[in-house]
N, C-alpha and C positions, 0 to 999 in steps of 0.2 A: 750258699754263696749268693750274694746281692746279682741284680740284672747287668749284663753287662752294660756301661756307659757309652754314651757316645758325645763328641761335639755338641754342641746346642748352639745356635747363631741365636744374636741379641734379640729380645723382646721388641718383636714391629716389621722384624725383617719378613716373618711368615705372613704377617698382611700384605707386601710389598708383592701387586702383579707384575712380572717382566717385562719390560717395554717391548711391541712388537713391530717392527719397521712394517712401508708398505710392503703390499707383495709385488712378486716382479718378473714372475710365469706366467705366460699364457699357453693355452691348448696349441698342441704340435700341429704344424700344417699354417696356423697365421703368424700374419705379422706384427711383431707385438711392438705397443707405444702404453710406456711405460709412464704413467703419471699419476703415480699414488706418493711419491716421498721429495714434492717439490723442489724437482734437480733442473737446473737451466736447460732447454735446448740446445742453446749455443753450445754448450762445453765451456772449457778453463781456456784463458788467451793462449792463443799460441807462443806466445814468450815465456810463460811458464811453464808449458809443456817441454820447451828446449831450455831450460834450467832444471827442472825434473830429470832429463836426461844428461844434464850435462854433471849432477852430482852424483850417477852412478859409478864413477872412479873411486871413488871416496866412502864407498859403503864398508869399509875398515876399522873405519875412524867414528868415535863419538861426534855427534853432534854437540854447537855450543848449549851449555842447560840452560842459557839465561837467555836465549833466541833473540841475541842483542841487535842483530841486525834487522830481522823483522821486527822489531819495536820500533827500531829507527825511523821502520818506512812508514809504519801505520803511525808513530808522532810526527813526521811528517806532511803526509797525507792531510792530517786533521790537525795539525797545530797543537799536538801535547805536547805534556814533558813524558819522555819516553821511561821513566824511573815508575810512572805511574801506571806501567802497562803491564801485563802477565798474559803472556801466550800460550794454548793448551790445546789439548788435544780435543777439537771439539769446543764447543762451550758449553756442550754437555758436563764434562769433565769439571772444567771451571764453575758452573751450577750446583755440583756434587760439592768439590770441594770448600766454595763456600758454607755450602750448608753443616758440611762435617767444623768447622770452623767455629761457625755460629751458634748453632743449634744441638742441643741436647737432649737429654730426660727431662721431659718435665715443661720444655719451651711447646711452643705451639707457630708454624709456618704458615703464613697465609696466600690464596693464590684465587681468583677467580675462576666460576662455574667450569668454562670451559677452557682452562688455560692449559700450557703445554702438562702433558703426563708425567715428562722428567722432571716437575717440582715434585708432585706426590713421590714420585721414588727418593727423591734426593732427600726428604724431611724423615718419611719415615727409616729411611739407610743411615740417617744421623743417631735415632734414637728418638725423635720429635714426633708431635700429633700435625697433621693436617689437616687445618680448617679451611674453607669452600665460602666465597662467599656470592650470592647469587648475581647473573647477571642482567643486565637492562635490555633486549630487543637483540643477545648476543655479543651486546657491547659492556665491557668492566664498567661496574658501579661504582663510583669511589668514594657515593655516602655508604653503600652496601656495603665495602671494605673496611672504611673507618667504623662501619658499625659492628665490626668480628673482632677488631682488635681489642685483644684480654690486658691483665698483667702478665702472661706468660708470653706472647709475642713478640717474637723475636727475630722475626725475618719477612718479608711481604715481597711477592715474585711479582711483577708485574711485565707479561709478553705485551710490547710495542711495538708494531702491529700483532694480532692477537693467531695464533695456529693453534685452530683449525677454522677460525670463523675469517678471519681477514682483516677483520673490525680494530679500530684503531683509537686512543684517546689523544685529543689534542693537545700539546703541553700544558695549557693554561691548565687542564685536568690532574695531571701529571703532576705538577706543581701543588696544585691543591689537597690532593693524596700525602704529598712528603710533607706538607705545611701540618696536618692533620696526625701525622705518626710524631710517637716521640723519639728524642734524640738518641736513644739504645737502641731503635728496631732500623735494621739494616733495609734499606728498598734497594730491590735490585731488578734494575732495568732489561730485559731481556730485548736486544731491538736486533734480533736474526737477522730479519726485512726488513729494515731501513733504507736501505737504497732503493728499494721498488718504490714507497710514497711518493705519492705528487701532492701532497696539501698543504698549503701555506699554513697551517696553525700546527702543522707536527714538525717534531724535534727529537733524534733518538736521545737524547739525556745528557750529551757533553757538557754540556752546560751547567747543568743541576749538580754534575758531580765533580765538577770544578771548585763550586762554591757552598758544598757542605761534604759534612764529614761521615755521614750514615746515606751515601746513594753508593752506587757500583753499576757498570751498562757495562751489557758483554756482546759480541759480534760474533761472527762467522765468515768465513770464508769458503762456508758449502752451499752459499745460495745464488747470488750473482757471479761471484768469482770462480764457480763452479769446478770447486775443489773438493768435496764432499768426502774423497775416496783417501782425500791425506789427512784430512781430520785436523786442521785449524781453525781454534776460534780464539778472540782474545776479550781480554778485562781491561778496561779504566776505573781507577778510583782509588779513594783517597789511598795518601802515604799507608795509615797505621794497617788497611786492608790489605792492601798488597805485599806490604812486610807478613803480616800474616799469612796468607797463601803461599807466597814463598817457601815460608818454614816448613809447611806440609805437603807441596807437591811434589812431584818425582822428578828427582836430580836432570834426568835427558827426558824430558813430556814430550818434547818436542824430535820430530826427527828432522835430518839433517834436506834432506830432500822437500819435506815441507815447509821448509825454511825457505827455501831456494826457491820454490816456485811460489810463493805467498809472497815471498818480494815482489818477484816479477808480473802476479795478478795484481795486486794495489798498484802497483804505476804503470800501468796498459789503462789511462783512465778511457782512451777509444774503446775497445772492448768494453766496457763497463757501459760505456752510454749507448753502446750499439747493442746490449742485454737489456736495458732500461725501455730505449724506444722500442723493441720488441714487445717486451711487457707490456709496456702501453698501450701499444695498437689492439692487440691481442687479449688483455683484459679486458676491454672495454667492448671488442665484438663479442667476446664468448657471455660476458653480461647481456650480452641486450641479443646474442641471437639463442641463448636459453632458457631467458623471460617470454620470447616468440614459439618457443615449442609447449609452454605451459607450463612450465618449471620455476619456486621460486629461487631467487639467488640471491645470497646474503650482499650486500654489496661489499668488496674487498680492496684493498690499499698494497695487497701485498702478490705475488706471482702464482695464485693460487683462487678459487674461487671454492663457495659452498652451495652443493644444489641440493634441495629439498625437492624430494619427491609425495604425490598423494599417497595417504594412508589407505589405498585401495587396492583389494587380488589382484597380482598381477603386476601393480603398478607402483611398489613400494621399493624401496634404496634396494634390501638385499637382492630385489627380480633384476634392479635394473644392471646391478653386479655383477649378478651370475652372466646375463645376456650380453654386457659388453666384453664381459673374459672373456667368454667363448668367440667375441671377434677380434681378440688381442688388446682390449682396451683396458687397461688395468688403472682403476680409481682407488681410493681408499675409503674404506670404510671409516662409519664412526660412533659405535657402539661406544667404545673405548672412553669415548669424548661424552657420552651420553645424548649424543645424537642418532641415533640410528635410523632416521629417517632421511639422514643427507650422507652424499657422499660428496669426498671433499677429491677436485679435478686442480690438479697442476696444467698451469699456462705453458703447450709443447710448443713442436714445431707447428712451422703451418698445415701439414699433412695428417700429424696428429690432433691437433683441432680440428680438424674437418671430418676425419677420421671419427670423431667422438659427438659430432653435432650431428653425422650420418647414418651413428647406431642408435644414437639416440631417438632420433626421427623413427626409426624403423620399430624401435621398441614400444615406443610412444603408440604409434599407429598399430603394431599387431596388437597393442594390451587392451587397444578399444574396441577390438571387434568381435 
C-alpha cells in the first residue's frame, strides 16, 4: 500500500517566515510602555470611540460590503472620486490581495532592503519570487531598484515613509522610480505614515495615481487614527485595479463597527493635528536626546525612530532589550529587518519617553563600568 497522502500547500509557501508583531509583555511587578508596534499615544478620537459603541445594536446585521460610506468620507477628505477607493481590513490585506492579483509563477515582486516584511509574505503567498534591492545610508535607491527590474517583474512595493528605518523618498524620487518602470509593473505606494511627514518635497502618491494607470497608494487607519484594533486600511487607484480587487475580496472585509468609527476618525481632523503636534515635539527631542546619550539615530519622518546600538559586551541591541524589558520598556527588535543591531522605539506618551531615555541612561552607564 502507497504512503499515506496528505495536503501539500503551494511551492514558496514553506519558505514564507510568519509575520511576528511586536511583543507586548513585560516582567510582573512593572509598569509596562509598550512601544514596539508603532500605536499612537493618544488613542482613537473620542467620536469614534462613541460610534464604535453606538453600532453595537446592530451586531445582527451584515455590514454594507462596499463600506460605501467610509469611501465617502475618506473621497472626501482628499478630494477623490470615491469609485476609486477599496476599504480593507488592514492594508495588510489589501497588500496581499494585490499581490494574489498581480503576481504569479514565474513573476518576480520587488521591494527594498529594508522594507515592510508583509511584501516578502505577500509575493511569495502569491506564488512569486522576491527580489531585494539594496539600500543607500537606509534610504530606497531607486537607481538600485530600476536596476533589479527583470522581464518577470511585475509588482514594485515601495513603503513612503519607509518601517522600520523612517527614512522617506521625496516625490521628485518617487516619480522617477514610476517614470523608469514599465507600463505592466504595477507600483504600489505603501504611505501607512503619511500624516506624520513634515517635508515640503514628500507626497503620499495621490497624485501619481491620479494620472497613470500602473500606480496604487494604500493607507491605514492604525497609525494616527489609532484604530489598529479594527483593522482598516484603504486603496486608491486606477479604475481597472480596483475593479479587480473587488472581484477577489471578501463579500463583508469590512466590519460594520469599523465603519462607524473610521468615519468618525477622518473627520475629527482636531484629533489628527493634536496626534501630529505630539509627534512633532516628541520626535524631534527623542532624536536629539538619544544622539546625547551616544546612541546613533536614523533620522525619521514618520512616529517612530531607529537606534543603533555599539557592537560591544554588554552594549549591543539585544542587552539593551533584555534591560529595558525587565523595566517594562518594550522596543522592537530587528533581526527580522536585518538589523540587529538597532531597535526600533515608537514616539509614546510623555511618561513613556522619559521612561525610556531613563533606562537607557542607566544601561548606558552600568555597561561602562
Amino acid at each position: 500500500m502507497s504512503p499515506a497522502l496528505k495536503p501539500v500547500a503551494r511551492p514558496g509557501i514553506a519558505k514564507i517566515e510568519a509575520y511576528m508583531p511586536g511583543k507586548s509583555k513585560a516582567p510582573a511587578g512593572v509598569k509596562l510602555f509598550k512601544l514596539s508596534s508603532n500605536e499612537t499615544p493618544l488613542g482613537p478620537s473620542p467620536q469614534a470611540i462613541e460610534a464604535f459603541k453606538a453600532s453595537a445594536g446592530t451586531l445582527e446585521l451584515y455590514p454594507d460590503g462596499s463600506a460605501t460610506a467610509l469611501r465617502a468620507a475618506i473621497a472626501g477628505r482628499y478630494g477623490l472620486d470615491a469609485n476609486r477607493i477599496i476599504c480593507g481590513a488592514g492594508s495588510d490585506e489589501l497588500l496581499t490581495l494585490l499581490a494574489n492579483a498581480y503576481l504569479g509563477p514565474g513573476d518576480e515582486g520587488l521591494y527594498s532592503q529594508h522594507g515592510f516584511l508583509v511584501y516578502k509574505i505577500a509575493i511569495l503567498a502569491a506564488g512569486a519570487s522576491p527580489v531585494v534591492a539594496p539600500e543607500k545610508n537606509l534610504v530606497t535607491d531607486v537607481d538600485a531598484m530600476l536596476g533589479r527590474v527583470t522581464p518577470k517583474t511585475k509588482m514594485v512595493f515601495l513603503a513612503n515613509p519607509n518601517n522600520p528605518t523612517g527614512t522617506y523618498l521625496p516625490f521628485d524620487e518617487v516619480k522617477r522610480l514610476h517614470a523608469g518602470l514599465r507600463p505592466d509593473i504595477l507600483l504600489v505606494l505603501d504611505a501607512a505614515y503619511a500624516e506624520y511627514v513634515r517635508r515640503n518635497d514628500y507626497a503620499s502618491g495621490l497624485e501619481l495615481v491620479a494620472s497613470a494607470e500602473n500606480v496604487v497608494m494604500t493607507r491605514t487607519f492604525s497609525k494616527i487614527h489609532g484604530l489598529a484594533n479594527l483593522r482598516i486600511g484603504w486603496l486608491y487607484g486606477p479604475e481597472a485595479v480596483v475593479d479587480t480587487i473587488n472581484r477577489i475580496r471578501g463579500p463583508f472585509n469590512m466590519n460594520g463597527p469599523a465603519i462607524a468609527a473610521g468615519i468618525a476618525a477622518i473627520n475629527d481632523r482636531a484629533h489628527e493635528e493634536k496626534a501630529i503636534l505630539h509627534n512633532e515635539e516628541w520626535l524631534a527631542k527623542m532624536s536629539r536626546d538619544l544622539a546625547a546619550l551616544g546612541l546613533k539615530v536614523t533620522p525619521s519622518v514618520g512616529n517612530f525612530v531607529l537606534v543603533h546600538f555599539p557592537d560591544k559586551p554588554g552594549k549591543r541591541a539585544p542587552d539593551a532589550d533584555e534591560y529595558l524589558t525587565s523595566k517594562g520598556v518594550i522596543l522592537r527588535r530587528m533581526e527580522a529587518y536585518g538589523l540587529p543591531g538597532a531597535l526600533r522605539l515608537t514616539i509614546g506618551s510623555a511618561e513613556a519617553n522619559m521612561a525610556v531615555l531613563t533606562h537607557l541612561k542607566a544601561f548606558l552607564d552600568e555597561a561602562a563600568r
